[in-house]
ZAMARVEX-371119 format. One line per field, with one value per residue: residue number from 1; residue in one letter; x, y, z of N, C-alpha, C in turn. Coordinates in nm, 3 decimals. Example, Ala and Ser with C-alpha at 12.3 -4.5 7.8 and 13.67 -1.06 7.14 Angstrom:
<sites>
k = [1, 2]
r = [a, s]
nX = [1.319, 1.285]
nY = [-0.569, -0.225]
nZ = [0.780, 0.708]
caX = [1.230, 1.367]
caY = [-0.450, -0.106]
caZ = [0.780, 0.714]
cX = [1.320, 1.290]
cY = [-0.330, 0.003]
cZ = [0.780, 0.787]
</sites>
This chain:
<sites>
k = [1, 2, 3, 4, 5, 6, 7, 8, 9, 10, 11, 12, 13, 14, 15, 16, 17, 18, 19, 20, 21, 22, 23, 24, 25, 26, 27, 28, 29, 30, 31, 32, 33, 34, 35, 36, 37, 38, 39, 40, 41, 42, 43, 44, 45, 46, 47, 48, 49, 50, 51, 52, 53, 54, 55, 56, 57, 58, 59, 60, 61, 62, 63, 64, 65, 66, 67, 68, 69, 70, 71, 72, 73, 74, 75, 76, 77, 78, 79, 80, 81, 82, 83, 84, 85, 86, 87, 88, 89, 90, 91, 92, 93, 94, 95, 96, 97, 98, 99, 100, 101, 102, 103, 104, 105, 106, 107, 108, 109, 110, 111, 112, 113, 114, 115, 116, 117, 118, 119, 120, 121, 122, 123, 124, 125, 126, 127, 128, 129, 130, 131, 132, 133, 134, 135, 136, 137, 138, 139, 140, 141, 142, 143, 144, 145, 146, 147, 148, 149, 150, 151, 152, 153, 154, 155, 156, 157, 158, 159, 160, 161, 162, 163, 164, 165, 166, 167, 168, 169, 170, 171, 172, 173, 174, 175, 176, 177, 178, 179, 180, 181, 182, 183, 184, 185, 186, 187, 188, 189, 190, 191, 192, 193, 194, 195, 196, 197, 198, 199, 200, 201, 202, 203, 204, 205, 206, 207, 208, 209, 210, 211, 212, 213, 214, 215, 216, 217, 218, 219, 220, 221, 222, 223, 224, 225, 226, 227, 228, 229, 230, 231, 232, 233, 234, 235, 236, 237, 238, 239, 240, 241, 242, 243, 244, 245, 246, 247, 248, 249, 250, 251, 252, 253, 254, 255]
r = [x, x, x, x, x, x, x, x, x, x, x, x, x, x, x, x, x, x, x, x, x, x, x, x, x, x, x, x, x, x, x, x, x, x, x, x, x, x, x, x, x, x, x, x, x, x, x, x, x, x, x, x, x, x, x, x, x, x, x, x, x, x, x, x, x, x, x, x, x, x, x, x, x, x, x, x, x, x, x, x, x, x, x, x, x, x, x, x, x, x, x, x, x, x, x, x, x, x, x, x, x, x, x, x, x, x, x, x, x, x, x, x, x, x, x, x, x, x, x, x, x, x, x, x, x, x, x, x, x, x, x, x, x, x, x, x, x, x, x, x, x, x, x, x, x, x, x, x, x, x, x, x, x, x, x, x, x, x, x, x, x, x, x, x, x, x, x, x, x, x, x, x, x, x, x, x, x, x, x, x, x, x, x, x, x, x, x, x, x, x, x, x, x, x, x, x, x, x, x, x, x, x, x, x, x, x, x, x, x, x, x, x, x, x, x, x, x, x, x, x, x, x, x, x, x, x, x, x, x, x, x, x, x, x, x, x, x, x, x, x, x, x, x, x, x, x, x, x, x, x, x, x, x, x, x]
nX = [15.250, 15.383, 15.435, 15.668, 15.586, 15.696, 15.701, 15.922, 16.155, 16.338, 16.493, 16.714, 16.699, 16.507, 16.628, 16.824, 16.707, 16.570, 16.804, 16.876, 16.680, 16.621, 16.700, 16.431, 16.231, 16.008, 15.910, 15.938, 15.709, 15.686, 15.558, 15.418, 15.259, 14.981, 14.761, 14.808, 14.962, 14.747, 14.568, 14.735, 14.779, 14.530, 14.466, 14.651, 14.886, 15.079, 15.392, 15.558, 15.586, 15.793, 15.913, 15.986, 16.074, 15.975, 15.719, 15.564, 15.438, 15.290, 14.915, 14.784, 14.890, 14.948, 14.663, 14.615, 14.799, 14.677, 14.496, 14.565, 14.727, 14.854, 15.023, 15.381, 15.636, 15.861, 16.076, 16.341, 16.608, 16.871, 17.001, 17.061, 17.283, 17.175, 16.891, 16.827, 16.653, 16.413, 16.492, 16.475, 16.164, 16.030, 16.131, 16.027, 15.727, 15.682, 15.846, 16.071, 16.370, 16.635, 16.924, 16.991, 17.269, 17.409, 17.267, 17.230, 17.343, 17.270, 16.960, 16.777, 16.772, 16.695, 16.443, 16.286, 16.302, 16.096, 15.881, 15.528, 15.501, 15.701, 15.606, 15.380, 15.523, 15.675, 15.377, 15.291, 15.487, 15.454, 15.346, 15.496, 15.557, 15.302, 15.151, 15.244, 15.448, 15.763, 15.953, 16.228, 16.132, 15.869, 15.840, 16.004, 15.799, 15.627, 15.726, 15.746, 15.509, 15.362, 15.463, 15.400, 15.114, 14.959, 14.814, 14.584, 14.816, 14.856, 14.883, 15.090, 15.216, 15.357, 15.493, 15.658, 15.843, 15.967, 16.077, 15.986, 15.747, 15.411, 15.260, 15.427, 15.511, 15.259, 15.181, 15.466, 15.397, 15.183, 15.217, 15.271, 15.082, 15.069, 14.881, 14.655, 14.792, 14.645, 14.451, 14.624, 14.762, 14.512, 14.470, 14.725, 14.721, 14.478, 14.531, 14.704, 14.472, 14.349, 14.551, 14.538, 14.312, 14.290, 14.321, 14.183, 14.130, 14.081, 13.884, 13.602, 13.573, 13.805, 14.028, 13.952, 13.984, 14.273, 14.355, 14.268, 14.096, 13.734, 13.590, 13.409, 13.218, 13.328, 13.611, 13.497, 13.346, 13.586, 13.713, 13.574, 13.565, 13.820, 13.894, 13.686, 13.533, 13.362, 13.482, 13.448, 13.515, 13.785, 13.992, 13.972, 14.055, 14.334, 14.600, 14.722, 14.494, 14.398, 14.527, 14.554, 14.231, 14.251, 14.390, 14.275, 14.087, 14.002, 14.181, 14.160, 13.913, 13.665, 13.419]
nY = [6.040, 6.273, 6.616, 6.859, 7.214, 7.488, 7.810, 8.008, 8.273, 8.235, 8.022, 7.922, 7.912, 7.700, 7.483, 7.447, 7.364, 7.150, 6.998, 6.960, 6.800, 6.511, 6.217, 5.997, 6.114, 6.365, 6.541, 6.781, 7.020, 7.278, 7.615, 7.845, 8.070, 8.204, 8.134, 7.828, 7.758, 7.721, 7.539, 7.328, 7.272, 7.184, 6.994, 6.808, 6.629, 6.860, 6.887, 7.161, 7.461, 7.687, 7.957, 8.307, 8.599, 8.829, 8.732, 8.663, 8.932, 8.990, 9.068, 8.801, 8.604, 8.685, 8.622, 8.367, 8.235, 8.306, 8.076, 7.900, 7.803, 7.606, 7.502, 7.473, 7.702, 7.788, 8.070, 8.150, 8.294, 8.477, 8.638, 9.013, 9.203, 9.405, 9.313, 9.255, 9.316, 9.201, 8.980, 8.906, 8.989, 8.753, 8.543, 8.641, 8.629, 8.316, 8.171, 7.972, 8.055, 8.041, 8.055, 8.164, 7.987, 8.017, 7.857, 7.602, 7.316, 7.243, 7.265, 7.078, 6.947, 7.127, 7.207, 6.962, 6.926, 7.120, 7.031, 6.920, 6.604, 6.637, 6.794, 6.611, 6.433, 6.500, 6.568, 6.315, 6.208, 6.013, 5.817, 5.500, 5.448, 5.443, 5.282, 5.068, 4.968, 4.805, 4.657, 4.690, 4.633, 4.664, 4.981, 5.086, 5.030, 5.219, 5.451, 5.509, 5.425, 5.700, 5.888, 5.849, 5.911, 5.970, 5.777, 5.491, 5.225, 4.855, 4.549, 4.402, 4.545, 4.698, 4.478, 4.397, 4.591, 4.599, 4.347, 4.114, 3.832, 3.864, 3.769, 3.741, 4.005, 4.110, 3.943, 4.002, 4.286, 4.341, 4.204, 4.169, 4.351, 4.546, 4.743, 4.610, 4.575, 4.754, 4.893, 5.060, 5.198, 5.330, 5.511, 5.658, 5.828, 5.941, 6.138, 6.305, 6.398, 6.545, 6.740, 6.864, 6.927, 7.182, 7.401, 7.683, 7.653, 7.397, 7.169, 6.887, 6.744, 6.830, 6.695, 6.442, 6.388, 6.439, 6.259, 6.030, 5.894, 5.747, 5.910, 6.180, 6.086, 5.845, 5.941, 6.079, 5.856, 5.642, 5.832, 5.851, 5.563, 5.579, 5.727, 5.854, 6.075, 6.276, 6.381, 6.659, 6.705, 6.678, 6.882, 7.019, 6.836, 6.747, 6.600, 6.499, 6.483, 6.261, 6.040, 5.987, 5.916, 5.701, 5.494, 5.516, 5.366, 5.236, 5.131, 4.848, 4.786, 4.752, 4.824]
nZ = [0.021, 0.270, 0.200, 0.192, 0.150, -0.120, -0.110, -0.257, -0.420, -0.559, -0.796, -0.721, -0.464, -0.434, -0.569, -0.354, -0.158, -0.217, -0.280, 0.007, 0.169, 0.346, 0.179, 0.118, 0.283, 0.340, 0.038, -0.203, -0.286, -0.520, -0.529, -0.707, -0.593, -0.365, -0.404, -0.538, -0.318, -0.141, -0.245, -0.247, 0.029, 0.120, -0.015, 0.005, 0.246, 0.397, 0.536, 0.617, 0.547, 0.357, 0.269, 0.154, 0.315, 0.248, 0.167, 0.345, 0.450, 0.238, 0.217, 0.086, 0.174, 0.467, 0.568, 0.468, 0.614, 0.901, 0.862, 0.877, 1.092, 1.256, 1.082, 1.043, 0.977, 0.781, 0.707, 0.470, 0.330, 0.148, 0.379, 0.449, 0.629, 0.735, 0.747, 1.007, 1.232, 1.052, 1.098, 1.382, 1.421, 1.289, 1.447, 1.653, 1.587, 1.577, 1.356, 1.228, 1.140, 0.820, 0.666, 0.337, 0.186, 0.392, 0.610, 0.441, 0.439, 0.679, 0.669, 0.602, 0.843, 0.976, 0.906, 0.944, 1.254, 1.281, 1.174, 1.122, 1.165, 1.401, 1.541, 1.635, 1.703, 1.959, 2.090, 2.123, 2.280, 2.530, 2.437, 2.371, 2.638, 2.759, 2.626, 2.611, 2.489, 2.469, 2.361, 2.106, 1.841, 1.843, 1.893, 1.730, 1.475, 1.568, 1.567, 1.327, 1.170, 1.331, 1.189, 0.917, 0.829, 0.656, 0.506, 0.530, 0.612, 0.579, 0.781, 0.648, 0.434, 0.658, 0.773, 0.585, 0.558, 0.749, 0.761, 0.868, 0.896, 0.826, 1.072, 1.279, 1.313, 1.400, 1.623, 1.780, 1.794, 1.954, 2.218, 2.550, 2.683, 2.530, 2.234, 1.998, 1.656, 1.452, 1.536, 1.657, 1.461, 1.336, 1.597, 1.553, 1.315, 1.372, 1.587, 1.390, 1.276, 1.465, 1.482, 1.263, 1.181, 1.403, 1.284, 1.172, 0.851, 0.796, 0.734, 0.814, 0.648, 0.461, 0.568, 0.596, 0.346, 0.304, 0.447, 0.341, 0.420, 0.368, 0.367, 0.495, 0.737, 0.776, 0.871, 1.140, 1.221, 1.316, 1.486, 1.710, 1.768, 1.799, 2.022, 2.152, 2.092, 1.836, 1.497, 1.472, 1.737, 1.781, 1.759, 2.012, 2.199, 2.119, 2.027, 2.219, 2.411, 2.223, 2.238, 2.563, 2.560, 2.414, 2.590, 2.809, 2.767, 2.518, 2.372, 2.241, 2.240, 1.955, 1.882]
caX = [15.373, 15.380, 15.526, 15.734, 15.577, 15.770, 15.705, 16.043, 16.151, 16.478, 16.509, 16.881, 16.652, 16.411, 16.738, 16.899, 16.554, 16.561, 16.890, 16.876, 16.573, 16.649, 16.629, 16.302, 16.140, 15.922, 15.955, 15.938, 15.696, 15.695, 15.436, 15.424, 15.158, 14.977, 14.682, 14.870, 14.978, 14.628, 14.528, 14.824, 14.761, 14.404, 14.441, 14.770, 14.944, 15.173, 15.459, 15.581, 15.595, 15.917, 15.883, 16.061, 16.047, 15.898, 15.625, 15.512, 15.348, 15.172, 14.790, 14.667, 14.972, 14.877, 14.523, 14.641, 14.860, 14.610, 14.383, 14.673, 14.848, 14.931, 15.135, 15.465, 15.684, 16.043, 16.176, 16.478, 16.648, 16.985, 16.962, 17.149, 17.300, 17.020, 16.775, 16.839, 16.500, 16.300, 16.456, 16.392, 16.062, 16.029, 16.139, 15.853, 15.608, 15.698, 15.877, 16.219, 16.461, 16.771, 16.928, 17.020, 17.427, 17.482, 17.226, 17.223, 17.372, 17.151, 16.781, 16.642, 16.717, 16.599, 16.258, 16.225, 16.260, 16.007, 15.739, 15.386, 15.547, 15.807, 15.506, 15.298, 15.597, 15.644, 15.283, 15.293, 15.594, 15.436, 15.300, 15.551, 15.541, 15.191, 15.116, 15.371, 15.538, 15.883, 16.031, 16.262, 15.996, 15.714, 15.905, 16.020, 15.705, 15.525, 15.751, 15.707, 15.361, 15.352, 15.520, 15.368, 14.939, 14.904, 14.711, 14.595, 14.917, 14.823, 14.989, 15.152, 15.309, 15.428, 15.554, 15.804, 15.920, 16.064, 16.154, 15.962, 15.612, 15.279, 15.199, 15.506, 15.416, 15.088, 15.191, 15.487, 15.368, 15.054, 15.297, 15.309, 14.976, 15.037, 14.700, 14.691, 14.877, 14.542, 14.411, 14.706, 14.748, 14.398, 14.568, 14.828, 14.596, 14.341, 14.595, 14.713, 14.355, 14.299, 14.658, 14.491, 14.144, 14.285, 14.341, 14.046, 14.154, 14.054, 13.642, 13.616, 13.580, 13.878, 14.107, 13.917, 14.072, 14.411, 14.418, 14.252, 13.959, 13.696, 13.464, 13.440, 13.169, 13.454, 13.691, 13.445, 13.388, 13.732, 13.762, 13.473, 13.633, 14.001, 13.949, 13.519, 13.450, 13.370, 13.552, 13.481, 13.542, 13.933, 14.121, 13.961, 14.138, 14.412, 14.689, 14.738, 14.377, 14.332, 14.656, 14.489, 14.138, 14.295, 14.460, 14.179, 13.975, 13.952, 14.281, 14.111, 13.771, 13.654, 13.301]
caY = [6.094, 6.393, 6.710, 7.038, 7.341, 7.622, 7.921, 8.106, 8.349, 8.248, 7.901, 7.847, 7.850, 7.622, 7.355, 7.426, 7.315, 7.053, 6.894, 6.935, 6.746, 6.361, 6.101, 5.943, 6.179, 6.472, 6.568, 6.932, 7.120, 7.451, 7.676, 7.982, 8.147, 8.201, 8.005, 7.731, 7.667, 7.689, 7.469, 7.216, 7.258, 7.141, 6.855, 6.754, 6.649, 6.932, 6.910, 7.268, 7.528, 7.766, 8.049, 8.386, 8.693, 8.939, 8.677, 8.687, 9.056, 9.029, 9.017, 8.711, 8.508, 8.648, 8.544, 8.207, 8.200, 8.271, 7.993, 7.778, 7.900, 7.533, 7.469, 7.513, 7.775, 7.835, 8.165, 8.075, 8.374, 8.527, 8.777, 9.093, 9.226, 9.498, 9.236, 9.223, 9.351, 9.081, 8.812, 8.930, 8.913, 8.613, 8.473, 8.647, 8.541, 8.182, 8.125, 7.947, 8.176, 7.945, 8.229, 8.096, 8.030, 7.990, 7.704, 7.505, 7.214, 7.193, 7.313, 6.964, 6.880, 7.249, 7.158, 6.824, 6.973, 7.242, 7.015, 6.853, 6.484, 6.633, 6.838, 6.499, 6.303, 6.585, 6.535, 6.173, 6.145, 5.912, 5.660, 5.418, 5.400, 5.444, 5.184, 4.946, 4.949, 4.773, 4.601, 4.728, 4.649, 4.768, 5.158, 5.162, 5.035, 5.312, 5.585, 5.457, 5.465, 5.857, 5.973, 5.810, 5.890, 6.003, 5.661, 5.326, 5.128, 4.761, 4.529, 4.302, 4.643, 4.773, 4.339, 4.413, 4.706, 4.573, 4.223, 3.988, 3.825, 3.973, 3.696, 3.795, 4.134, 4.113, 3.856, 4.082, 4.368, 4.327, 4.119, 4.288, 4.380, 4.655, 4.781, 4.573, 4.655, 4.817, 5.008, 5.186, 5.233, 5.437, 5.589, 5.792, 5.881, 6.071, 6.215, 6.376, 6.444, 6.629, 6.810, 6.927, 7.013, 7.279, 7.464, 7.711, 7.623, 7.269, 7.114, 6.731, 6.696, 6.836, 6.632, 6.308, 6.381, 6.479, 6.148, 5.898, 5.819, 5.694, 6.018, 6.235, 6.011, 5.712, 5.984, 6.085, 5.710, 5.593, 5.940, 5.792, 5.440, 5.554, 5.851, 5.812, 6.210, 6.316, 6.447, 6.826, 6.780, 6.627, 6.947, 7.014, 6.694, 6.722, 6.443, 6.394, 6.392, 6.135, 5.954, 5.945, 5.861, 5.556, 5.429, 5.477, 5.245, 5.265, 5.057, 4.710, 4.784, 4.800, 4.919]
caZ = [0.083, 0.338, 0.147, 0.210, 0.051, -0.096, -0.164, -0.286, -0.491, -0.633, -0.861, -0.627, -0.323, -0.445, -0.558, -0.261, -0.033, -0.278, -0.228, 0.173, 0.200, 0.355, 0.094, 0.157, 0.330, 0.240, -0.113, -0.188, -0.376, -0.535, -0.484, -0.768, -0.582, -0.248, -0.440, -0.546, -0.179, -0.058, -0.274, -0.187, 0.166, 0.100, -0.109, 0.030, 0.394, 0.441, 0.687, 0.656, 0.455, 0.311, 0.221, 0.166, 0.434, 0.174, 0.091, 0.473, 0.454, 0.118, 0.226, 0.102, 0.271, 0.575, 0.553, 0.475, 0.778, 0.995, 0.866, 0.856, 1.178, 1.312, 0.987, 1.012, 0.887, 0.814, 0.619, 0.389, 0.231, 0.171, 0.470, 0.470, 0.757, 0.803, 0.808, 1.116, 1.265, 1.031, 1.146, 1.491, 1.390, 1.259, 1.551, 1.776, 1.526, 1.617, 1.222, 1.187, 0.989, 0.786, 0.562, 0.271, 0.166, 0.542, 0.667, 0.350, 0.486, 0.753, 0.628, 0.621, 0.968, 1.076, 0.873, 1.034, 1.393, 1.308, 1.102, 1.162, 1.242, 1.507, 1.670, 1.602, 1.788, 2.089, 2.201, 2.167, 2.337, 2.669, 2.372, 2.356, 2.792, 2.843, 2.517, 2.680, 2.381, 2.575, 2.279, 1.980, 1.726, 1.868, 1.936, 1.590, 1.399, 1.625, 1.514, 1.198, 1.177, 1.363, 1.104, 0.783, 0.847, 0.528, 0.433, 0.637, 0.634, 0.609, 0.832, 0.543, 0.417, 0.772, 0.782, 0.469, 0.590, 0.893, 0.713, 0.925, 0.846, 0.886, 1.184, 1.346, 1.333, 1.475, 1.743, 1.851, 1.836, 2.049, 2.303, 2.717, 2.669, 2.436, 2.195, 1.841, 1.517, 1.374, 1.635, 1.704, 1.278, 1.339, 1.652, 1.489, 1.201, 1.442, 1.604, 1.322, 1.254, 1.593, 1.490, 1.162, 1.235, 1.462, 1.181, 1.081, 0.739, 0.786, 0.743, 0.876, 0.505, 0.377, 0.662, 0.552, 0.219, 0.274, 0.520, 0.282, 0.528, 0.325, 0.410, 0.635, 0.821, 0.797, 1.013, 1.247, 1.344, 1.344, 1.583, 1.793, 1.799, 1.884, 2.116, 2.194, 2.040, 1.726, 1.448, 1.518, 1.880, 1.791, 1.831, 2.138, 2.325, 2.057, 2.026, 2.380, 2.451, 2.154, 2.352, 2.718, 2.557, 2.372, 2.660, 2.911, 2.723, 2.383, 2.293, 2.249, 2.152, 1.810, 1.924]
cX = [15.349, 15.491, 15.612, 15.697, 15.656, 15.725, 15.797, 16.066, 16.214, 16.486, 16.664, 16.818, 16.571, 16.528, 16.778, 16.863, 16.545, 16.707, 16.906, 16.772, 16.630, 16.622, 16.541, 16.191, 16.089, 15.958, 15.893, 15.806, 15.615, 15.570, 15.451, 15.342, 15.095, 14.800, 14.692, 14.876, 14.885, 14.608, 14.607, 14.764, 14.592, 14.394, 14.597, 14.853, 15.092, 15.258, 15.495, 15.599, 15.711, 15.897, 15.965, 16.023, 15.924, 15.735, 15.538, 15.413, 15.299, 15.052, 14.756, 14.784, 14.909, 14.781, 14.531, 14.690, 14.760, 14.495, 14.462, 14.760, 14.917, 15.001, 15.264, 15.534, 15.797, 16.074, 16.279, 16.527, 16.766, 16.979, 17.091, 17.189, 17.195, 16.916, 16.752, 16.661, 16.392, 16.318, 16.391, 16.254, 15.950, 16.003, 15.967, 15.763, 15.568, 15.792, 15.959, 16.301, 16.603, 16.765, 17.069, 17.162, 17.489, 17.410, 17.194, 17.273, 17.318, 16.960, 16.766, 16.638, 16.643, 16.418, 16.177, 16.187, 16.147, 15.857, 15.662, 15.450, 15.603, 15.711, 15.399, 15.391, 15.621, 15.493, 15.264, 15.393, 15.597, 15.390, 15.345, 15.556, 15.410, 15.102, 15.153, 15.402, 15.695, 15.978, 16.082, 16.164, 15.928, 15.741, 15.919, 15.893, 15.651, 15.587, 15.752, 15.581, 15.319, 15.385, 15.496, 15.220, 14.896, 14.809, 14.711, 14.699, 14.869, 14.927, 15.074, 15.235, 15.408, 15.593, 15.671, 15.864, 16.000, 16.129, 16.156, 15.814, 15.557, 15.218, 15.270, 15.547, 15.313, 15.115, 15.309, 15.440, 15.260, 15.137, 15.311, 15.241, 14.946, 14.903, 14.756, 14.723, 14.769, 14.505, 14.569, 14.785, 14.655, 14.439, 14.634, 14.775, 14.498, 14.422, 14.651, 14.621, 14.323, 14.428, 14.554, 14.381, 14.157, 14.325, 14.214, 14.053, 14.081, 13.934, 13.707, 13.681, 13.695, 14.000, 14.082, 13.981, 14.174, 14.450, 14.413, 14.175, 13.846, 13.569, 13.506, 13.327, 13.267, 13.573, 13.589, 13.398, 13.457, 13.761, 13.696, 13.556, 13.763, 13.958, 13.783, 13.464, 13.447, 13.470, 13.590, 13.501, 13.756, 14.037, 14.040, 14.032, 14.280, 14.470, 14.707, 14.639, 14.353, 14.402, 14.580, 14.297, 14.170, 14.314, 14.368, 14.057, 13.918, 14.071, 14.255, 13.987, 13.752, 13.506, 13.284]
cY = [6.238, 6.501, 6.850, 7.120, 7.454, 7.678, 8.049, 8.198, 8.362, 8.082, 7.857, 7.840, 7.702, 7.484, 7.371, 7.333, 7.179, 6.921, 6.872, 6.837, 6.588, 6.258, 5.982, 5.983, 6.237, 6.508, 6.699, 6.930, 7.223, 7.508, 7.819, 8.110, 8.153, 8.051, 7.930, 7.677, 7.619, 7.594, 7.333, 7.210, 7.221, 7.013, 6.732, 6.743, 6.696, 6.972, 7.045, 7.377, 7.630, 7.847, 8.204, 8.496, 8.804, 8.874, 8.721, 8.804, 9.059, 8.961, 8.866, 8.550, 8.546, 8.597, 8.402, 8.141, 8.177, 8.159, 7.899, 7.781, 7.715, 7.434, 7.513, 7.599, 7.846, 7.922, 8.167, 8.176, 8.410, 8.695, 8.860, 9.177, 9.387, 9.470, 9.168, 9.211, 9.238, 8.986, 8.789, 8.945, 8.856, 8.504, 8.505, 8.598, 8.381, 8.126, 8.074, 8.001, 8.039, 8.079, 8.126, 8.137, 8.020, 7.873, 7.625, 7.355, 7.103, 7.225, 7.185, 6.945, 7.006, 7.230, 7.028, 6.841, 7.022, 7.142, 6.931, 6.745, 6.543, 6.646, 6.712, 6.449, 6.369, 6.562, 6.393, 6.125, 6.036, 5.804, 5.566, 5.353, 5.364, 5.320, 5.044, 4.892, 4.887, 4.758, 4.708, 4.762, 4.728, 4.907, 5.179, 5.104, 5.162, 5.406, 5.586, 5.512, 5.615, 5.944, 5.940, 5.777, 5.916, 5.906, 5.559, 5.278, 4.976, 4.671, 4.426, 4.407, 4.676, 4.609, 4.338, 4.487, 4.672, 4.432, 4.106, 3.973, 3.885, 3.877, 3.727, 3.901, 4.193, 4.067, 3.964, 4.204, 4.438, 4.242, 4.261, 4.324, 4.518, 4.627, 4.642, 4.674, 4.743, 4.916, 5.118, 5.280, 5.370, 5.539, 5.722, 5.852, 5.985, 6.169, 6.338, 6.420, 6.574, 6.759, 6.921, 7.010, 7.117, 7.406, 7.558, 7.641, 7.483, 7.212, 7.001, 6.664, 6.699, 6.724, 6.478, 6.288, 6.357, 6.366, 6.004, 5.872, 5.820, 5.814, 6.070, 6.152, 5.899, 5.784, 5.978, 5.947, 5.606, 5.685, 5.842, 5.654, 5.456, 5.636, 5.874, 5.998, 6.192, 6.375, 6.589, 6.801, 6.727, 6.780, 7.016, 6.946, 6.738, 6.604, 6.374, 6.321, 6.272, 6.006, 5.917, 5.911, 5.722, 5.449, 5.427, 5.369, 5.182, 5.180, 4.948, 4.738, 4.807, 4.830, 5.055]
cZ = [0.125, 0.204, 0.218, 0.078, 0.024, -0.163, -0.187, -0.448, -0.592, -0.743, -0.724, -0.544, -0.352, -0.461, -0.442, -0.123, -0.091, -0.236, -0.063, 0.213, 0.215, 0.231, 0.134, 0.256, 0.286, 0.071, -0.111, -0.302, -0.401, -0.579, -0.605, -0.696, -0.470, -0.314, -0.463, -0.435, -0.113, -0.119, -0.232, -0.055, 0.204, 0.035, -0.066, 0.193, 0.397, 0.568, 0.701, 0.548, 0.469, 0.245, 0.210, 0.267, 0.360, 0.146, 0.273, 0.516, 0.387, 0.205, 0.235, 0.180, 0.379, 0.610, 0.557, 0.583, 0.902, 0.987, 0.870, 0.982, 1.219, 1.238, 1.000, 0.914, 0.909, 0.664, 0.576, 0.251, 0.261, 0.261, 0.488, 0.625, 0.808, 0.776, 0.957, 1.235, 1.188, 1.072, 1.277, 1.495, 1.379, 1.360, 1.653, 1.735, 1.509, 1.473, 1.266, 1.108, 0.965, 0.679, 0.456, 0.235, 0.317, 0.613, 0.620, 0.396, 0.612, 0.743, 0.624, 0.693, 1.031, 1.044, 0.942, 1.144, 1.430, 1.262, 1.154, 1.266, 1.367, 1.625, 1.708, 1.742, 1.937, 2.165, 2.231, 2.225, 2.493, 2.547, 2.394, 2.541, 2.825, 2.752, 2.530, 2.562, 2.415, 2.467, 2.136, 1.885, 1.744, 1.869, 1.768, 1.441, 1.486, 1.595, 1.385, 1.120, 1.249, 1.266, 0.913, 0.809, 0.723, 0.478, 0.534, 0.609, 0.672, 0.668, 0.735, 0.485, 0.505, 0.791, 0.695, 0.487, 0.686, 0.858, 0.792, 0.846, 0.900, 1.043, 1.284, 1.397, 1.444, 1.603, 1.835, 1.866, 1.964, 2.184, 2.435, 2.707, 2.617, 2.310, 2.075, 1.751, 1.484, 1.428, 1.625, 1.550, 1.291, 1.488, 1.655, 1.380, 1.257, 1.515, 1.524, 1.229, 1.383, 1.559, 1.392, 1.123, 1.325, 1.415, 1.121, 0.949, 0.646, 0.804, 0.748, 0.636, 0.410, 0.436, 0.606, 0.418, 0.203, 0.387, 0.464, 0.319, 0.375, 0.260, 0.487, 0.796, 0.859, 0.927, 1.145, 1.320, 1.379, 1.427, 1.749, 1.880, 1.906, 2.036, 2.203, 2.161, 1.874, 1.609, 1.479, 1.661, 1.884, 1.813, 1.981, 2.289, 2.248, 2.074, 2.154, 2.400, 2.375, 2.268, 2.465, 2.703, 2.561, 2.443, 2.792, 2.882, 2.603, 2.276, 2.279, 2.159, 2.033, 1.814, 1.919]
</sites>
């Protein structure tokens, strides 16, 4: 399961991040330390991270930021009215500011907007046309699957989830000459491999980890397969490019 990291200052922020959070989505957790997070954000698929304004200028956050820059990040404190100037910013620095006691009610959908998946589902947003994805099913197993790479998804799992069989599955989904169930499983997986690897932060090796791949040789030729480059060349094309490889030739073959 994808997480939300925090790094706050207060125990009421940390419940408050806690109860906003969708039930069954991300699950929060708390970060004591800037090493702690690194280490999460290394061993773990982090949709975004929370954090307080003051934490933002200590040293070894920044450092982290910049090895982490295409992680999300939303600032979540009780802001006084001559914080005016940080939030401003915040903002330039690309952050999300929710100030706590005033956007409690909405902080999970502001984190959802801002995190990995959304930016995941923004570049893939021609998939479902250019995949000829036409049908019900097929749209919502595929946002399905964009937003849950964390591990292969077998199709007998994805089959219970939607509350038909696994033959029925397979057969529609592949129906209008959209890709097969599997391929497009490995798909959204490299994609959010090509997202992640553009991360200094991130070695083929640590990505192969925090995706489940088998290795990091197992990503790089499931990269090969879906998209026809390598692992290190995936944020180069990024998600699109994986997208307009896939679909120029690469959605069928298992070569």
């Amino acid at each position: 399961m994808a997480l939300v990291a925090a790094l706050l200052e207060t125990r009421s922020a940390i419940l408050t991040l806690r109860r906003a959070m969708p039930r069954g989505g991300a699950a929060v957790a708390s970060c004591r330390t800037t090493g702690s997070l690194e280490r999460l954000l290394t061993s773990r698929l982090v949709e975004a991270v929370v954090t307080a304004p003051k934490m933002t200028t200590q040293p070894a956050m920044v450092q982290l930021m910049t090895r982490f820059p295409g992680i999300p990040l939303l600032i979540f404190a009780p802001f006084r009215p001559d914080d005016a100037a940080m939030i401003l910013e915040c903002h330039r620095s690309g952050c999300a500011v929710a100030v706590e006691g005033v956007d409690d009610a909405v902080l999970g959908d502001m984190i959802s907007r801002v995190s990995l998946s959304a930016e995941r589902q923004k570049a893939m947003l021609e998939a479902p046309r250019v995949l000829r994805l036409s049908e019900s099913l097929q749209r919502r197993v595929f946002e399905y699957l964009l937003s849950n790479v964390g591990q292969p998804e077998r199709t007998g799992n994805v089959a219970r989830r939607f509350q038909v069989s696994r033959e029925h599955l397979s057969r529609q989904f592949g129906a209008g000459g959209a890709p097969n169930l599997k391929r497009v499983i490995d798909l959204t997986r490299i994609a959010c491999a090509a997202q992640l690897l553009a991360n200094p932060g991130y070695s083929t090796s640590i990505v192969a980890r925090i995706l489940n791949f088998a290795s990091s040789s197992h990503l790089s030729d499931t990269a090969r397969r879906v998209a026809g480059v390598s692992a290190a060349n995936l944020p180069v094309i990024g998600p699109r490019g994986v997208l307009a490889a896939f679909v120029k030739g690469k959605s069928r073959s298992r070569a």
